[in-house]
C-alpha positions as CSV (number, residue, x, y, z in Angstrom):
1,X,-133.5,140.6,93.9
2,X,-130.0,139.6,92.9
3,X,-127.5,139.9,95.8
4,X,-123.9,141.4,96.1
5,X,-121.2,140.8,98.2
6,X,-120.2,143.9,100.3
7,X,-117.2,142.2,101.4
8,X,-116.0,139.3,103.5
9,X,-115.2,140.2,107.3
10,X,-114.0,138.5,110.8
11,X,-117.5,136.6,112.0
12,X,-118.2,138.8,114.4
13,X,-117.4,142.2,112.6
14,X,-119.9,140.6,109.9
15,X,-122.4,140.0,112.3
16,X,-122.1,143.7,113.9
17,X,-122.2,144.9,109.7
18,X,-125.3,142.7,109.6
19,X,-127.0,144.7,112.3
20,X,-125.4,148.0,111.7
21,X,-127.2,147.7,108.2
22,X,-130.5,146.2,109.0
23,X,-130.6,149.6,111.3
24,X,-130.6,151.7,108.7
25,X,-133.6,149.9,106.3
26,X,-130.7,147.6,104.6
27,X,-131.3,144.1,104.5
28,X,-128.3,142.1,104.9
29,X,-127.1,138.6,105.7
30,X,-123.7,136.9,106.6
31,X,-123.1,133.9,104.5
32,X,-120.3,131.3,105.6
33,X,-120.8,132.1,109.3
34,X,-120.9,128.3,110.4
35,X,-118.3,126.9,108.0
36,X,-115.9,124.8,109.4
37,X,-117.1,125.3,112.8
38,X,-116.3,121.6,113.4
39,X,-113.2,121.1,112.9
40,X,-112.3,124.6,115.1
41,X,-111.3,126.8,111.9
42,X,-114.0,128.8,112.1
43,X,-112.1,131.7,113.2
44,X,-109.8,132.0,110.4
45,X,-112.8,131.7,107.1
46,X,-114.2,135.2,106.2
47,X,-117.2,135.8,106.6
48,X,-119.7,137.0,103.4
49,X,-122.0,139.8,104.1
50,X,-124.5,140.2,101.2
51,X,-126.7,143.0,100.4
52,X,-129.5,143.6,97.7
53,X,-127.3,144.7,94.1
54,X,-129.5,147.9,94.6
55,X,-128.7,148.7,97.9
56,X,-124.9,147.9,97.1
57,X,-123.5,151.8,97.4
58,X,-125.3,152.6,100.2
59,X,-124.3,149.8,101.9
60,X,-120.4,150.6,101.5
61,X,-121.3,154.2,102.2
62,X,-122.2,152.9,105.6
63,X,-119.3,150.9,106.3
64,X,-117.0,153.1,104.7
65,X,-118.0,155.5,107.0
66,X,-115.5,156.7,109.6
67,X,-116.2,155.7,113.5
């Protein structure tokens, strides 16, 4: 189970993603969420949000999708 990166997003638009695609059967995760937390940067390093490579397209489908 290789994984691909959908993208990299503001922390808490990767964290919404996350959940948005775990709600339709996706698995996701948000790498890089903690980076840099220390030193108060946290805020300006994108976060990754990862998907299976198989689940790739329908994962952008889903964010690609208009509101």
């Amino acid at each position: 189970m290789p994984l691909a990166e959908l993208g990299r997003f503001p922390r808490v638009e990767a964290q919404i993603i996350v959940g948005r695609l775990e709600s339709e059967g996706i698995p996701a995760v948000a790498f890089d969420g903690e980076a840099s937390i220390g030193d108060g940067s946290w805020l300006l390093i994108p976060v990754r949000v990862m998907v299976d490579a198989d689940d790739l397209g329908d994962a952008r489908a889903i964010v690609d999708e208009p509101a």
